[in-house]
N, C-alpha and C positions, 0 to 999 in steps of 0.2 A: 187287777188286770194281769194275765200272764200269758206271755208270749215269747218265741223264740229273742233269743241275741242277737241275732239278726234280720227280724224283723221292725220295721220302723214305725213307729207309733208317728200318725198324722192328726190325731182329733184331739180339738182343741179341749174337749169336754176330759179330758185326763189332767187336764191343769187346774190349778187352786184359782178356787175365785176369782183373788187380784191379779192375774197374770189373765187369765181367761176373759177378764173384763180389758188389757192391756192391750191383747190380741185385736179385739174388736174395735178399740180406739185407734190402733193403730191403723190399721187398715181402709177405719172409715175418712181417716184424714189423708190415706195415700190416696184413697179414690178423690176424695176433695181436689186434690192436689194434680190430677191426673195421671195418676200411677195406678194401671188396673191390672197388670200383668204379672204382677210377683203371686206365690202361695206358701203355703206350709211345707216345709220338709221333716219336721219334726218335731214333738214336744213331748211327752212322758218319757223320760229311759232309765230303766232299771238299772243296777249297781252293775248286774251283772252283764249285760250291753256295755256300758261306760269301757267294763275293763274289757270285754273282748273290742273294743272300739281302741283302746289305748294300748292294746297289743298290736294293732296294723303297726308295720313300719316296723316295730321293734321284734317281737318274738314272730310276728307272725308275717307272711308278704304282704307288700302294699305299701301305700303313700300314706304317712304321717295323717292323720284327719283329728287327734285331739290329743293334747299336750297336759293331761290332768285326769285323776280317777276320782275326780271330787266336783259332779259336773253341777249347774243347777237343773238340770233336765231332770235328773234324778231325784229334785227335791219339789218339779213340778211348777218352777217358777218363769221356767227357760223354753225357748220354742227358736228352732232354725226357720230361717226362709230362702226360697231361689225365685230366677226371676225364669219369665217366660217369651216366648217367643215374639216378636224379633230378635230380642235380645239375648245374650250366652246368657246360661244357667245363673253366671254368677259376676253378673254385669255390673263392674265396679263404678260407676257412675251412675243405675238405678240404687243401687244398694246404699251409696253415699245421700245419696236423695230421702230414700230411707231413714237411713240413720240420725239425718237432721231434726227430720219429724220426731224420731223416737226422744233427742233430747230434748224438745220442747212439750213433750207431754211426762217424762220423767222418768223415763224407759232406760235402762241402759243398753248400748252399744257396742256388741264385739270388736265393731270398727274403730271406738276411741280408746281402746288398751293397747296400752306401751308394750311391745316385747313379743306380743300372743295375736296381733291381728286377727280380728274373728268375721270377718263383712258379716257372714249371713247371720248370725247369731245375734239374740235380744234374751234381756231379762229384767225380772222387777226384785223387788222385795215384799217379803209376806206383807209387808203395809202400804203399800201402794195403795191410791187412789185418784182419780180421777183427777187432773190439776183443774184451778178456777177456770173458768172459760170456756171448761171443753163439756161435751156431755154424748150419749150417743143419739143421733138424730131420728134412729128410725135400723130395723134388720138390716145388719151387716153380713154379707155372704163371704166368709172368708176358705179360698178353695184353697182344698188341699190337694192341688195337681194341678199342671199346667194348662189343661185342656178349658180349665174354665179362669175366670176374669173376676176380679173383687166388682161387687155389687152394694148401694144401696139401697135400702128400698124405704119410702118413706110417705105414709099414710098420708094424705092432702084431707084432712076431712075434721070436722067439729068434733070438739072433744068427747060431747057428749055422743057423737054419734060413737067415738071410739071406745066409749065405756061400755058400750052397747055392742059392737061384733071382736071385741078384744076380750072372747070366753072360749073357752073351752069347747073343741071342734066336737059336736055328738048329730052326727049325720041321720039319725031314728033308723038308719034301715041296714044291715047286715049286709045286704049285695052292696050297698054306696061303700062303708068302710073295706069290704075284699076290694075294690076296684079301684079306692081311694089307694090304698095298701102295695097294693100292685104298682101304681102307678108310682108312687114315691120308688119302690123298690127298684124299679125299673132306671127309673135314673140316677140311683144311687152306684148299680150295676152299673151304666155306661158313664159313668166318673161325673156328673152333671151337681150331686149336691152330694154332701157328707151322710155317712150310713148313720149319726146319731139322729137326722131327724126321722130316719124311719123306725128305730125306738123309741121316739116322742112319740109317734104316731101313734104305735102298738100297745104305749103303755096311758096313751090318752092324755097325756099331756101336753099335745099339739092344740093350738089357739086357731080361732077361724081367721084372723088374720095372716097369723105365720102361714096356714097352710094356701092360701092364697098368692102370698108373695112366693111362694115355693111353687106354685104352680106359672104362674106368672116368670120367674126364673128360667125355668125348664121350657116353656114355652117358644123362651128368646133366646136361648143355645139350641136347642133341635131347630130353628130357623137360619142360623147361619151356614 
């Protein structure tokens, strides 16, 4: 992936498995929890980001925002979040809320370092996995913008029925997939789901259920 220094990497799919699978746990327990209103603010950042990031403040104007050229973002483990409306960006009592969750599934917490205070920030280790007890229930929608709200979505139906529309989306007809296309694109455009699922889409990887829940999704943000 290559991108300006200052542009901000938000998709979760730039992170390593175990962090990417961290993200998702995490998320689906703050909705548990009733916390729908935080999102991504970042996760993949190049070497060269980190140090024009760690020049604010010092060679360069601006307010201090990281104290290290040695980030895990960089290494794809690490992902920021903010919180969303009612609340400020960086609402010290949702964040703290946050962060509880994150220790109990084995997450670390920028907010439990001595010295370096981090709220928004989380990270794992390349070994990370899932602790006993937890597992993901069903599509976790984790936005990366304020405009939309952590979602889960979770199939109510027999297993076997699940075995069954849990394939591989092939519409037979060429105008279904442009309009299918379209329509994803569309709300990828007005910030409503993440642009990686309309590269699922494109490269057929998209399942008939995800794209269901994705419609379903988008259905219930353009209604409010």
């Amino acid at each position: 992936m290559s991108t300006s220094v200052t542009t901000t990497c938000r998709d979760i799919n730039e992170l390593l498995p175990p962090a990417r699978l961290a993200v998702q746990l995490l998320f689906q327990e703050c909705f548990k929890a009733g916390i729908k209103n935080i999102f991504i603010t970042e996760t993949y950042r190049s070497q060269e980001r980190q140090k024009y990031l760690y020049e604010q403040g010092r060679t360069r104007p601006g307010q201090i925002v990281t104290w290290t050229l040695n980030s895990n973002h960089k290494s794809r483990l690490a992902w920021d979040v903010a919180v969303g409306p009612p609340q400020s960006l960086y609402d010290v009592a949702t964040l703290s809320q946050v962060g509880a969750i994150a220790r109990k599934l084995g997450i670390t917490w920028g907010g439990d370092w001595v010295g370096s205070i981090d709220r928004p920030h989380f990270e794992v280790k390349s070994s990370w996995k899932i602790p006993k007890g937890y597992k993901l229930e069903g599509q976790v929608i984790v936005p990366s913008n304020s405009k939309m709200q952590v979602q889960l979505i979770v199939e109510d139906k027999p297993k076997e029925e699940i075995k069954v529309t849990n394939t591989k989306w092939n519409p037979g007809s060429p105008t279904m997939k442009i309009e299918a296309e379209n329509y994803i694109a569309q709300a990828v455009k007005d910030g409503i789901i993440q642009s990686s699922h309309l590269k699922d889409l494109q490269s057929e990887a998209m399942t008939t259920d995800r794209l269901v829940g994705l419609y379903i999704t988008i259905q219930q943000r353009r209604s409010k």
